[in-house]
Wavefront OBJ file of the C-alpha trace (Angstrom):
o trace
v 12.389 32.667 -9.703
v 12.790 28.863 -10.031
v 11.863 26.309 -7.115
v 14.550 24.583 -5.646
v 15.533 20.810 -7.291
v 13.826 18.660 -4.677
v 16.350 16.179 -3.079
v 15.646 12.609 -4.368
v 16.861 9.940 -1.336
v 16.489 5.885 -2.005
v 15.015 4.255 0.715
v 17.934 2.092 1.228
v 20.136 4.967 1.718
v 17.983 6.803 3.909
v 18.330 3.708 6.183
v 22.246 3.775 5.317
v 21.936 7.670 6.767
v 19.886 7.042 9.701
v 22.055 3.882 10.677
v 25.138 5.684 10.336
v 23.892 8.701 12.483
v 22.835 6.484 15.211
v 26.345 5.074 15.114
v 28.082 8.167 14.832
v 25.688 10.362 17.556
v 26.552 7.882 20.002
v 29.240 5.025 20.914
v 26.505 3.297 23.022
v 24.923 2.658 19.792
v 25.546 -0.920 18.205
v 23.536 -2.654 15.363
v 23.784 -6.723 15.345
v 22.095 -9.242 12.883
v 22.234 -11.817 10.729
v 23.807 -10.225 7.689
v 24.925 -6.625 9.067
v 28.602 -6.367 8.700
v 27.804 -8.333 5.011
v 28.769 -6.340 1.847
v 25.777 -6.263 0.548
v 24.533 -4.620 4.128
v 21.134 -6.057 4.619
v 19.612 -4.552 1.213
v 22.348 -1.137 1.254
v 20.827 -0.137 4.913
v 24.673 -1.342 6.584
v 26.632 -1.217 3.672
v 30.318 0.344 4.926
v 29.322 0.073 8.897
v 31.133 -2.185 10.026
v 34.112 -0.715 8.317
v 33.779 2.734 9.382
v 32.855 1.636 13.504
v 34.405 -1.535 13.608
v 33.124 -5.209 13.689
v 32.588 -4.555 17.815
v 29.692 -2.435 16.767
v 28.148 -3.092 13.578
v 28.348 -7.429 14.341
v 27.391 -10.446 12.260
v 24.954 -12.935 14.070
v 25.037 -16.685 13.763
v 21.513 -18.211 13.137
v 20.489 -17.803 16.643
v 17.532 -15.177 16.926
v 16.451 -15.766 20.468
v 20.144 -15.501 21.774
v 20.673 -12.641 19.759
v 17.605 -10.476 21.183
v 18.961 -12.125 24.977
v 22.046 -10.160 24.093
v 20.338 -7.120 23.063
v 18.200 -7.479 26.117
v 21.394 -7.417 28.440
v 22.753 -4.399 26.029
v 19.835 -2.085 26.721
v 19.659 -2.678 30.474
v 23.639 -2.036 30.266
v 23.116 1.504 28.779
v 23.466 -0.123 25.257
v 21.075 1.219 22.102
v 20.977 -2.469 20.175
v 19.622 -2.238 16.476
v 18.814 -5.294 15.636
v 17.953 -6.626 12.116
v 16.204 -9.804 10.716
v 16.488 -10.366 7.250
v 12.668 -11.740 6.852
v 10.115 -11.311 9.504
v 9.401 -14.820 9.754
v 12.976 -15.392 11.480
v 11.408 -12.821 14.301
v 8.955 -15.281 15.575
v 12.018 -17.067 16.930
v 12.766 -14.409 18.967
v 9.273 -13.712 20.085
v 9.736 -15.016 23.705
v 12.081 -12.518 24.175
v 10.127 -9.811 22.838
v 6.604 -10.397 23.806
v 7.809 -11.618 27.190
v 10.191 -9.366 28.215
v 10.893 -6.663 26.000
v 7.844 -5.608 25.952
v 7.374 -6.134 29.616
v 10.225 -5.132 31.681
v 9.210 -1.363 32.637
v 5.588 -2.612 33.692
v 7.273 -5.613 35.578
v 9.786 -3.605 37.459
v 7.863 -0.017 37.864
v 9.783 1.397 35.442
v 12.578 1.201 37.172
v 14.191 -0.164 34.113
v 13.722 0.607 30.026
v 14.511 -1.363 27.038
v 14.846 0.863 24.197
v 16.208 -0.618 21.166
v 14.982 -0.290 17.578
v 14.085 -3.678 15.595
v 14.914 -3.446 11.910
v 13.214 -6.764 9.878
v 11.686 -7.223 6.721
v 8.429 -8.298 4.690
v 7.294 -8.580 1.103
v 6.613 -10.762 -1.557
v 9.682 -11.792 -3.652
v 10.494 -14.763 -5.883
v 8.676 -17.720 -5.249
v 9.433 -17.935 -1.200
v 6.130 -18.847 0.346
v 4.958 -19.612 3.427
v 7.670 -19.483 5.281
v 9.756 -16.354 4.263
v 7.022 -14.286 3.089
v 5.017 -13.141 5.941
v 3.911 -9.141 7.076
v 3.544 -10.328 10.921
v 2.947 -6.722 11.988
v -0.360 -7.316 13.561
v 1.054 -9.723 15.683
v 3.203 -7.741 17.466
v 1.273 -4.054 17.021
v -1.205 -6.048 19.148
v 1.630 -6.466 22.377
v 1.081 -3.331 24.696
v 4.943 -2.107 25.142
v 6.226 -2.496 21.884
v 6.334 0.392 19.445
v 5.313 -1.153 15.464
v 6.441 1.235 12.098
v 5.831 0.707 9.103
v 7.776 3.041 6.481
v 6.629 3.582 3.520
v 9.394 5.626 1.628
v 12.688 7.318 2.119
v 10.671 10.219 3.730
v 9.252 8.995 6.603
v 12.149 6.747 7.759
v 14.062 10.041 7.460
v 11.661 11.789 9.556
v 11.434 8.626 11.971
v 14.614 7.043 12.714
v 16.801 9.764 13.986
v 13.738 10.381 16.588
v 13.769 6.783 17.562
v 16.992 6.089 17.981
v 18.293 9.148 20.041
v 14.961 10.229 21.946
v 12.299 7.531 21.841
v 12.876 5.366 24.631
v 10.952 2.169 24.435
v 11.030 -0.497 22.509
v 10.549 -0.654 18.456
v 10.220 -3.321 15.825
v 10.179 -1.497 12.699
v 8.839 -3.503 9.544
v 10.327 -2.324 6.006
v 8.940 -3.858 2.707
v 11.631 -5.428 0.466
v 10.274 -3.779 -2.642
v 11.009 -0.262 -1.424
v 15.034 -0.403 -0.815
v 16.000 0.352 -4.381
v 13.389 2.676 -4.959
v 13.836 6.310 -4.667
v 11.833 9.410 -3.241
v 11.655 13.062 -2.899
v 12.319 13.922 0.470
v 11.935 16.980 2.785
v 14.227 17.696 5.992
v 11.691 19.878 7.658
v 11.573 18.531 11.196
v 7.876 16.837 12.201
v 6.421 17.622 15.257
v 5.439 14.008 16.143
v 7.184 11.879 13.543
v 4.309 8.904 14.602
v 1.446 10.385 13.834
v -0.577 9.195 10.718
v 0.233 11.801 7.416
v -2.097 13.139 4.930
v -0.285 12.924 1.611
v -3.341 13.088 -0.926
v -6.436 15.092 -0.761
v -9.650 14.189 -2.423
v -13.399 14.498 -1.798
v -14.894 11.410 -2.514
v -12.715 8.374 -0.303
v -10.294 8.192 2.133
v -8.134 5.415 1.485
v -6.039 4.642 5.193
v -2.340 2.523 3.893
v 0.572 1.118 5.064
v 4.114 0.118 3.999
v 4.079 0.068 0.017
v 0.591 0.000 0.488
v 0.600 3.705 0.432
v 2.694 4.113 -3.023
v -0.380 1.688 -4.529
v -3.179 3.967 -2.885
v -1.534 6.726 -4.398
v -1.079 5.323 -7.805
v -4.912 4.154 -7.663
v -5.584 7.753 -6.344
v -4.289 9.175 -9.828
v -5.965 6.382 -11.926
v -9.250 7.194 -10.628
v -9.472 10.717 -10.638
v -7.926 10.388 -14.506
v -10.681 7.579 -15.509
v -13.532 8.742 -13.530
v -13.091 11.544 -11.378
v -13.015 10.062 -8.539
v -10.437 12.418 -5.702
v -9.267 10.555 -2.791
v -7.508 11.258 0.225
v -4.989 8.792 0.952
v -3.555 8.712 4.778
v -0.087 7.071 5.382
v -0.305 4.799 8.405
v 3.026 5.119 9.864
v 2.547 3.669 12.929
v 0.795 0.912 13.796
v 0.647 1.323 17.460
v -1.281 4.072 19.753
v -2.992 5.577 16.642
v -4.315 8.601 16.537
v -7.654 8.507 14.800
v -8.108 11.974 14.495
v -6.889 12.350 11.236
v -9.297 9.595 9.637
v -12.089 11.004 11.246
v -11.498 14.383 9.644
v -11.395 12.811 6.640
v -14.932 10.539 6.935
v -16.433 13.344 7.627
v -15.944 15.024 4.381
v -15.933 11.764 2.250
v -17.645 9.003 4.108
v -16.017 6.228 2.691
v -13.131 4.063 3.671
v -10.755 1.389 2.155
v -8.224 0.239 4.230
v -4.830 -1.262 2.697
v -2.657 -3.369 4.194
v 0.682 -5.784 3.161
v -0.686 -8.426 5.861
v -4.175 -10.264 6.536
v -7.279 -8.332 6.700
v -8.199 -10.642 9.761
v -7.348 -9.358 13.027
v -5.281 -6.963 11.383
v -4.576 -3.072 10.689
v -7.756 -2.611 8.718
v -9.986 -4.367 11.347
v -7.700 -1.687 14.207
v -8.685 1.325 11.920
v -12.445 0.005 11.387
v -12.530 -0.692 15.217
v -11.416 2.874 16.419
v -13.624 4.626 13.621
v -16.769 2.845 14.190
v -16.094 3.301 18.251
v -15.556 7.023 17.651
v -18.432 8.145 15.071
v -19.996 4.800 13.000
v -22.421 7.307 11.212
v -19.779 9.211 9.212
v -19.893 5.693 7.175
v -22.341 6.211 4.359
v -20.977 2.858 3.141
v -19.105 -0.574 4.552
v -15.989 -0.281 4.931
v -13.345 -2.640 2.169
v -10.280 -4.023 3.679
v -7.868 -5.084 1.465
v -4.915 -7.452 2.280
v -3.600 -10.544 1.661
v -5.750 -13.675 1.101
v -6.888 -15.848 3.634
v -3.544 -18.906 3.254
v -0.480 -19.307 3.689
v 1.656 -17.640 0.652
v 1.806 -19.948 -2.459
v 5.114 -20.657 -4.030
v 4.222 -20.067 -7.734
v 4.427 -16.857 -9.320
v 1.264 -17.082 -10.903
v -0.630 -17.801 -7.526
v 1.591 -15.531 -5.845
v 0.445 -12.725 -8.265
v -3.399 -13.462 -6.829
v -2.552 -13.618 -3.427
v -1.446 -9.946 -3.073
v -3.394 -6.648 -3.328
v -1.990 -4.393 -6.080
v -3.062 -1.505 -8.313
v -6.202 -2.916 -9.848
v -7.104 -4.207 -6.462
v -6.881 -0.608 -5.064
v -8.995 0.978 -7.673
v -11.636 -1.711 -7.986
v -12.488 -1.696 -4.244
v -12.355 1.996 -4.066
v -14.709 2.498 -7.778
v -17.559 0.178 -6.268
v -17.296 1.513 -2.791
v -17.724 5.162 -4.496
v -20.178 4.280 -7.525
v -22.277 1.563 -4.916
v -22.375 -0.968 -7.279
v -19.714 -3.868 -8.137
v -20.089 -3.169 -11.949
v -18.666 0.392 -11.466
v -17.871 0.844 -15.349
v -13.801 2.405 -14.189
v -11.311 1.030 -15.932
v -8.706 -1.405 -14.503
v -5.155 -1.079 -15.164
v -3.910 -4.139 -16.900
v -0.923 -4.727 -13.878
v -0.807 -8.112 -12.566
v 1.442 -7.877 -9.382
v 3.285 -4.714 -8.263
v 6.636 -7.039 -8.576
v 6.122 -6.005 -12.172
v 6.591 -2.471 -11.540
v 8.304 -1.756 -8.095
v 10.920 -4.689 -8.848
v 11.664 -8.084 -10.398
v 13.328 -9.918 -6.678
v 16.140 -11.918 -7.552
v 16.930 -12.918 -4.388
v 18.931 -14.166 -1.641
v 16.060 -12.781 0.302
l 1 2 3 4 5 6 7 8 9 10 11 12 13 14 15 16 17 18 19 20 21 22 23 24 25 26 27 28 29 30 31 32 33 34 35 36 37 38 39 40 41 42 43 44 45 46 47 48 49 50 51 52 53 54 55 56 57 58 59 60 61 62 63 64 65 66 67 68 69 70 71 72 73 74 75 76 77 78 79 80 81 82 83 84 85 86 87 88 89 90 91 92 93 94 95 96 97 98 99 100 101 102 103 104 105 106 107 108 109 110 111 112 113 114 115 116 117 118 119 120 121 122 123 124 125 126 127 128 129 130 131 132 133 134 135 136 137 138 139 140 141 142 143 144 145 146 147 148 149 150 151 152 153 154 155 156 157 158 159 160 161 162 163 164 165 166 167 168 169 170 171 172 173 174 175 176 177 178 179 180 181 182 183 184 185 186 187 188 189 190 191 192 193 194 195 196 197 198 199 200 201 202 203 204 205 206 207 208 209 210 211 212 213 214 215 216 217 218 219 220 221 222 223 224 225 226 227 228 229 230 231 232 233 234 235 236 237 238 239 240 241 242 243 244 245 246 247 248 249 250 251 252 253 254 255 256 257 258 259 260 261 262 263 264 265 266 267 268 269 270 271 272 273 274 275 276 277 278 279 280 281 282 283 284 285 286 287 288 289 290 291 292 293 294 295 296 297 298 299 300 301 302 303 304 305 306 307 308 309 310 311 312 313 314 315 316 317 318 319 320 321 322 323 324 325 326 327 328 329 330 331 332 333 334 335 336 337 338 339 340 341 342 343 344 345 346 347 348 349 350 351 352 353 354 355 356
């Protein structure tokens, strides 16, 4: 007996599904944005919407983003499910009065009386030469506002797993961060329901490190995962940070226990960041499952440069990966594994052309 093809989703088309279910399970359900009804549908995630439910639901945005979160505000106390997409996270700190203020205050500020559940979409990633300003991962930022709900999906899997639950059960607010390299990529997906669609996933075993990821983060953990165990025999597990928010350690802590070494991975700033949350909760819970410090890997400390051959340094990648994890493993900075010759992921995930 042969096994079953496995279905192979995009990750821009498993956004396409879950925003067209949300639109079709309810007529309360609207997405606005800067670039939603366009045809090229905010990367293939809207492409067709506004079409098929009309420009009254799936709505274009001028360039106003604190106005446009006001209205989505107003929609959500009206009995309104607003998804609401920015094009580059930067544009969201524009709305952040509205967010940090009151979306992520109004059910603490009124006794619950009222909720604000809304999902919103934006986007982060390196791309062509953008810099500073339109090539931030501000996740941190808001995972660190009690209230608000932060995701960060990593492939066509878990925002298949994770959007339908968040847009027709969940019922606070989300801001849901999706990395620019991973729309045109596809993935093997299964529709077994999840128990808890939030909760941090196990999708690599090993012995030897645990390396904790998020975003595309988790497709570079995996491909160092494979390097090392080819070139030196190194196993790892690798854990898929989903959520940023309200994590659940427990998984991470199994882990330690049976390797004792971490590397955290993450698209933004190691500073104040997702690898200094994870080191916080595991050295709160159990520091002496640590045989070794911990290596956080992230962006480096300055704005983004512009050039592509500064922009190349100033993001983790592959050889990144498997250099932090060889030393941590082998103690010693000359760990005698082989680096892969990769430069920058753009190389291999995608070349951006742009708009955005």
């Amino acid at each position: 007996m042969t096994s079953a093809t496995p279905e192979i989703v995009s990750y821009a088309n498993a956004l396409l599904e879950t925003m067209d279910g949300a639109l079709g399970a309810s007529p309360n359900t609207v997405i606005l944005g800067q670039g939603a009804d366009d045809f090229k549908g905010i990367f293939g995630s809207t492409t067709g919407l506004a079409v098929k439910y009309g420009k009254d639901r799936v709505s274009d945005m001028p360039l106003m983003e604190e106005g446009m979160t006001g209205i989505a505000v107003g929609l959500a106390l009206n009995g309104v499910y607003p998804i609401l997409t920015h094009i580059r996270s930067d544009f969201v700190l524009l709305s952040a009065n509205q967010i940090i203020n009151l979306i992520a205050k109004y059910k603490y500020m009124f006794g619950g009386l009222f909720e604000l559940p809304m999902l919103i979409r934006t986007v982060v990633g390196r791309s062509w030469g953008q810099g500073a300003q339109h090539s931030q991962s501000l996740q941190s930022l808001f995972a660190h506002i009690p209230g608000l709900t932060v995701i960060a999906p990593s492939s066509a899997q878990t925002v298949l797993d994770t959007y339908p639950y968040l847009t027709s059960t969940f019922r606070g607010p989300v801001i849901s961060f999706e990395h620019r390299m991973l729309y045109s990529l596809d993935f093997e997906v299964d529709r077994t329901p999840l128990a808890n669609p939030l909760a941090p996933r196990l999708i690599r075993s090993g012995s030897d490190l645990t390396i904790v990821a998020t975003s595309i983060m988790v497709l570079e953990a995996k491909r160092a995962a494979r390097w090392l165990e080819e070139h030196a025999g190194i196993t790892c597990d690798v854990i898929d940070l989903h959520c940023l928010t309200n994590i659940d350690p427990t998984l991470i802590l199994t882990s330690l226990k049976k390797t004792g070494r971490l590397v955290v991975a993450d698209t933004s700033w190691p500073a104040f960041g997702t690898a200094a949350e994870v080191c916080r909760l595991v050295v709160q819970a159990d520091p002496t499952l640590l045989k070794a410090p911990v290596r956080s890997l992230g962006m480096a400390p300055a704005p983004c440069p512009t050039a592509k051959a500064l922009e190349d340094l100033y993001y983790p990648n592959l050889g990144t990966v498997v250099d932090a994890a060889a030393s941590l493993v082998r103690g010693r900075a000359d760990h005698g594994v082989p680096l892969p010759a990769e430069k920058t992921m753009s190389d291999i995930y995608k070349k951006f052309r742009g708009p955005f």
